[in-house]
N, C-alpha and C positions, 0 to 999 in steps of 0.2 A: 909510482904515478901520483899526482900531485893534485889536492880535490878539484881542482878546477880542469886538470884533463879528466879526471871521472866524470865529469858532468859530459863534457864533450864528448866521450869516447860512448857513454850511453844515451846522447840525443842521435847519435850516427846510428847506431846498431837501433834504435826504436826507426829511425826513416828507414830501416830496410826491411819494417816489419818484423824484430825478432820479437820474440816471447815475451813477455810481461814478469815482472815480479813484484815480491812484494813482500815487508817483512814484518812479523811479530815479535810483540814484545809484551812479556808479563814482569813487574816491575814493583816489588815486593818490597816488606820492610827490608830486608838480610839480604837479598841480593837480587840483579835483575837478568833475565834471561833475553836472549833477544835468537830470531832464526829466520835465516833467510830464506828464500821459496820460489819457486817460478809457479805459472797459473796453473799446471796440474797439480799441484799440490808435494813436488818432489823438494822437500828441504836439503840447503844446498851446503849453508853455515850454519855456525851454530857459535854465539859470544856470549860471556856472561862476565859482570861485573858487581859495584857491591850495592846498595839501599839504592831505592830508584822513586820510592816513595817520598813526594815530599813534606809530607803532612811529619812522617818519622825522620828524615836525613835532612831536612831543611831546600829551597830549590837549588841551589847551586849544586850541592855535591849530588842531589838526585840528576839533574839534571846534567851532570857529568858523567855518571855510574851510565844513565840512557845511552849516550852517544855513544861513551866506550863500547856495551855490550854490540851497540848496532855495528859498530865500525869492525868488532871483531868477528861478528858474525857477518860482513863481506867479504874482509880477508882480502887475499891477493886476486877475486873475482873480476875484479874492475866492473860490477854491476852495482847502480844504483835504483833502487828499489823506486818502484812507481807511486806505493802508498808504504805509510808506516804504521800499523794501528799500534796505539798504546794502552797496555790494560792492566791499573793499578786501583786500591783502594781507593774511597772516596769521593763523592759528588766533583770533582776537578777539572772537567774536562773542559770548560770553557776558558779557564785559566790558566792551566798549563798548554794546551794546543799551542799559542802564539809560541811561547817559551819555546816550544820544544822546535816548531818548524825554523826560529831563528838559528836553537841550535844546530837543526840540519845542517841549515844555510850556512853556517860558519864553516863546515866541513865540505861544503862544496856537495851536500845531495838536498837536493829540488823536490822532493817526494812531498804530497797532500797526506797530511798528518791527520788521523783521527786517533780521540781519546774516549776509553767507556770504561765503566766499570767491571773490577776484577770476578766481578759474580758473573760476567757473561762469559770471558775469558774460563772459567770454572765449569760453567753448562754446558760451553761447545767440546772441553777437552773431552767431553765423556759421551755426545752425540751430534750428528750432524743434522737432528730435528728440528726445523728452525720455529716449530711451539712447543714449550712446554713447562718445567718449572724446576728452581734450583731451590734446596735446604739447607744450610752452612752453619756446623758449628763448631767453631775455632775459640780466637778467646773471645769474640763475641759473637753474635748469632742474629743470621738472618737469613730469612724467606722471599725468592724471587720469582715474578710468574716473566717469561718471555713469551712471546707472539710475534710471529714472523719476523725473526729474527732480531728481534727489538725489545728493549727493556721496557715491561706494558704496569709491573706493579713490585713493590716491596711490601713486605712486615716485617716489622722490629727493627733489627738492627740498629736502634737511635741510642746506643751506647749506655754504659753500667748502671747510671744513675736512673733513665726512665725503663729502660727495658733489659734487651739483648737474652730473653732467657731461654734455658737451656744451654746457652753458652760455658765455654770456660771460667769466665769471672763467676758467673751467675753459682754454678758449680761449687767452685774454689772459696768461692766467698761463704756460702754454707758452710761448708767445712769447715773452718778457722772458727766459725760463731756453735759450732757443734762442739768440735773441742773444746774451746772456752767453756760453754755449759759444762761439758763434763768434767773440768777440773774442777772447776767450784760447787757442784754437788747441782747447779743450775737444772742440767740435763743425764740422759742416761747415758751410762757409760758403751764404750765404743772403740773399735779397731784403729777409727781412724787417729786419736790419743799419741801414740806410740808413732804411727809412722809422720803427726807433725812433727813434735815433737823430734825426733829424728834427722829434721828438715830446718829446723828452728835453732839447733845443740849450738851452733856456735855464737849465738845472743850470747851477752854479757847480761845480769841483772843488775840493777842498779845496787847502790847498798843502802837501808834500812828502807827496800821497798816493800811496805806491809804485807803485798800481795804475794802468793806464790811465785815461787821463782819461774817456772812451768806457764806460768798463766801472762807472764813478766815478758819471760821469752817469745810468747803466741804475739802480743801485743806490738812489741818493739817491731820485729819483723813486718807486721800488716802494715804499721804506721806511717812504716819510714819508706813506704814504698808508694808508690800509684795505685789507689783501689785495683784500678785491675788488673795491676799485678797480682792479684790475689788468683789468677789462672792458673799459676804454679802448683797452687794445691788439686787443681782437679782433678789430674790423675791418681790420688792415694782414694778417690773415691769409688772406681773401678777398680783400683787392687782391693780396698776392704769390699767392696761390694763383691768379687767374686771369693770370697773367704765366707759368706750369708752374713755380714755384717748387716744390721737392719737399718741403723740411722745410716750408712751409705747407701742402702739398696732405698733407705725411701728416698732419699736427696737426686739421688738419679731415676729416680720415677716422675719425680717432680720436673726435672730438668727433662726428660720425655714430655711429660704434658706441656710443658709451656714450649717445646717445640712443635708440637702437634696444635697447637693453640694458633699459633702463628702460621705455619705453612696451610694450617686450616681455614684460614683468612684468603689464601691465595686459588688453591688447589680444588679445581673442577672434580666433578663424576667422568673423568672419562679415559681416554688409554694413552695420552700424553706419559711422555717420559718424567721423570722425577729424578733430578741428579744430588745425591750425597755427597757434601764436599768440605773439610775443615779438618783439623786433628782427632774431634774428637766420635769422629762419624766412619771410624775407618772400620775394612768389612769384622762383624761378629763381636762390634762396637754393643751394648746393651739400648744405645738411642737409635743406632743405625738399626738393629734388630726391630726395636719396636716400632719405626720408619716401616721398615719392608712390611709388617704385619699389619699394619695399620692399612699401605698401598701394596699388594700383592702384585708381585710381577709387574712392576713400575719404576722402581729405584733400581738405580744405576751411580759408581762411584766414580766422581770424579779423578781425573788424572794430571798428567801434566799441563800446566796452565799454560804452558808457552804454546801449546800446540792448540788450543782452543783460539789463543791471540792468531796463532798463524790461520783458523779457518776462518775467523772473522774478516781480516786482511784478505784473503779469497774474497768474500761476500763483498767486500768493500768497492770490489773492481769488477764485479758481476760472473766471476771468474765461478766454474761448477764446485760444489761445495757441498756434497753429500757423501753417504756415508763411506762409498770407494775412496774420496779423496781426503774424507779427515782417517783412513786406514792408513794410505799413502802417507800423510804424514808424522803419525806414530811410527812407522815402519820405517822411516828414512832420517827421521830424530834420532830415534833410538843411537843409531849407532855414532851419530855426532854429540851425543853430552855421553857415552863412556859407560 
């Protein structure tokens, strides 16, 4: 069937009144998910393709990775989707919408495109609450309050240089400057030594470079990379830290407090859900820990993002959108991505 009978063949089937759909999409640096749905929330497809962000893949090939996913998660339906929500990183949504509804239109589907950010996609995966608040820390970190269903406030997240703490960089980048200290007598010595170090072996040192060769390697590596690439090191700070290393166990108390400093900015006295969401918050995490301690019986971990996209696309079209039906949609996902 050919896009321009899909349009036709689903203006026919809406004049008889059938069923409504609608599809989400979470649309990541690495790859983009997209799932299709009718208004109970019964996921139908399920497509995925590669970067779908454009800020990381540039717009063309994001904006080809989108379509792909969407096109494969119709499949051989012959349904064209009523709304399309899309939910990736970054303030984008006024800029990418046009792009992306053209691209519809090139494929022959007619769907009213909305675009929000990936933090709301992140809240819904894990409740069909429509107030409460998100905490994320990946390689960067940010604090999100929702209300009624709508993006009401952030903290931090304004990237390596002014903030993002508690994040992965934030992390990662102590580490490397922890190290350093300890090679050069700067600071105390520490677990975390060995396993850069480790991470580092294949630097080449210059020759007649006065400095350590150790110190040479630390160096070359940070340099030649994107500050924030320095996330690579965060996890050697929860393996020293669970060994009682102390300079890891303080660097990860700290990167606790500047999260708790931030979602502190957002987060009411009251029984509002609290969703934990990024790599480095996963459950028995030493931040996620200190999270739940802090809000008792509140945190809750985010899950898959496509399926938060797909209850937003519900909400989108006034379609029922609580807790039965963001169930429905985990239950009926599941078994289309394998």
């Amino acid at each position: 069937m050919s896009p321009w009978q899909l349009v036709y063949y689903t203006q026919t089937r809406r004049g008889n009144g059938d069923m409504r759909h609608v599809i989400g999409i979470d649309a990541g640096g690495t790859a983009t998910r997209a799932v299709l749905l009718d208004e109970t929330g019964r996921c139908l497809g399920y497509g995925r393709a590669g970067a779908g962000n454009p800020t990381s893949a540039g717009e063309h090939l994001a904006m080809s990775n989108q379509l792909a996913a969407t096109l494969a998660a119709i499949g051989d339906s012959a349904v064209a989707p009523d709304v399309v929500m899309l939910t990736l990183a970054g303030g984008l949504g006024t800029q990418i919408a046009p792009m992306v509804t053209e691209a519809l239109a090139g494929a022959g589907l007619t769907a009213e495109v909305h675009v929000v950010g990936d933090v709301m996609s992140a809240y819904f995966s894990a409740t069909a609450e429509p107030t409460g608040y998100l905490v994320l820390s990946g390689t960067g970190a940010i604090s999100a309050r929702i209300v009624d269903g709508v993006l009401d406030g952030l903290a931090d997240g304004i990237g390596w240089l002014l903030g993002d703490e508690g994040s992965g960089f934030w992390i990662g980048n102590r580490v490397v400057r922890a190290v350093a200290a300890a090679l050069e007598g700067r600071g105390p010595q520490t677990a975390l030594t060995g396993l850069v170090l480790a991470q580092v072996d294949d630097e080449t040192p210059q020759e007649e470079e006065p400095r350590r060769p150790e110190v040479w390697k630390v160096m070359s590596r940070v340099y030649r990379r994107r500050p924030v690439e320095c996330a690579e090191f965060a996890p050697l700070a929860f393996a020293a830290a669970a060994t009682g290393d102390a300079v890891a166990t303080s660097i990860l108390e700290g990167a606790l407090a500047g999260l708790l400093t931030s979602c502190g900015a957002l987060i009411a006295d009251d029984d509002r859900p609290i969703v934990l969401a990024g790599g480095l918050l996963y459950d028995g995490s030493p931040l996620s820990d200190g999270l739940r301690a802090r809000y008792p019986g509140r945190c809750l971990r985010a899950s898959e993002g496509t399926a938060g996209a797909a209850l937003l696309a519900l909400r989108a079209i006034d379609a029922p959108a609580d807790a039965s039906t963001l169930a429905r949609i985990h239950e009926t996902l599941a078994p289309l991505i394998g």
